[in-house]
C-alpha positions in Angstrom: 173.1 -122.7 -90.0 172.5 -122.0 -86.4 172.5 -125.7 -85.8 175.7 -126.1 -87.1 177.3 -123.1 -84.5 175.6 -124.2 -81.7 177.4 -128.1 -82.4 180.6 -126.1 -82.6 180.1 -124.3 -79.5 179.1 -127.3 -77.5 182.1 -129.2 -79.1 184.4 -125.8 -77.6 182.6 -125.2 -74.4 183.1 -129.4 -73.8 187.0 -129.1 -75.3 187.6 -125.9 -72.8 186.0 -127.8 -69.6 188.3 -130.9 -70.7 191.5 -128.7 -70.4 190.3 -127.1 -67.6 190.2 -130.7 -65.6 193.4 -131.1 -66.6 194.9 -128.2 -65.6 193.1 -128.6 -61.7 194.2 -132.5 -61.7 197.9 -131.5 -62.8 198.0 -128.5 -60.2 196.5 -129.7 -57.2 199.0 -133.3 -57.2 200.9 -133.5 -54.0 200.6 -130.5 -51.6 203.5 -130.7 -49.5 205.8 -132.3 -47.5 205.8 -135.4 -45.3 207.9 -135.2 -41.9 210.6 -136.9 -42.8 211.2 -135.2 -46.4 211.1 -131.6 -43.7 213.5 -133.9 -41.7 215.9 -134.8 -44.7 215.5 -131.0 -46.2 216.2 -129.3 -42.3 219.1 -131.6 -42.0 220.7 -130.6 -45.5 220.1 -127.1 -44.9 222.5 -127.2 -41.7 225.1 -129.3 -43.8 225.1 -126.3 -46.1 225.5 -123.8 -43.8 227.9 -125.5 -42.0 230.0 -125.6 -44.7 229.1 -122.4 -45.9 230.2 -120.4 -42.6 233.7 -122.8 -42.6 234.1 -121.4 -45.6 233.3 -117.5 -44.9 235.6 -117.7 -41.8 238.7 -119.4 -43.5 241.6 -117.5 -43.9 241.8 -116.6 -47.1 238.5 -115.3 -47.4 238.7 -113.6 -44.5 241.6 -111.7 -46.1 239.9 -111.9 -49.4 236.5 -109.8 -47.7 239.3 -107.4 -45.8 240.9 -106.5 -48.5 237.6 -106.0 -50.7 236.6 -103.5 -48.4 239.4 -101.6 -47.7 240.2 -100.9 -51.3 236.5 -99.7 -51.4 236.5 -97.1 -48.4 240.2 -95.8 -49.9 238.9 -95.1 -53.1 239.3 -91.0 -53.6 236.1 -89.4 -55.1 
């Protein structure tokens, strides 16, 4: 009998080291960037903002944003 739960945990404890390898191979894959994926990813982040802040000072939602907060500091308590 105690053969037989000793085989069961050696077949666990081998099953549980197996996932653990997995796990460590599958998290550690690529760390980071290269310099030209920071390059491509800096270069798209001022694209965005550009267009962003065209956006932010158009008319409209300048007006838009005015209005917005006028309404909220006349609003009577």
């Amino acid at each position: 009998m105690n053969a037989i739960v000793n085989r069961q945990m050696d077949a666990t404890v081998r099953r549980m080291r197996r996932w653990n390898l997995t796990v460590r191979r599958r998290v550690r894959g690529d760390a980071g960037m290269s310099t030209s994926e920071y390059a491509v990813g800096t270069l798209a982040a001022c694209a965005f903002a550009a267009i962003l802040y065209k956006v932010v000072t158009s008319d409209g939602v300048a007006t838009a944003l005015t209005g917005l907060v006028t309404r909220a500091l006349d609003v009577q308590f």
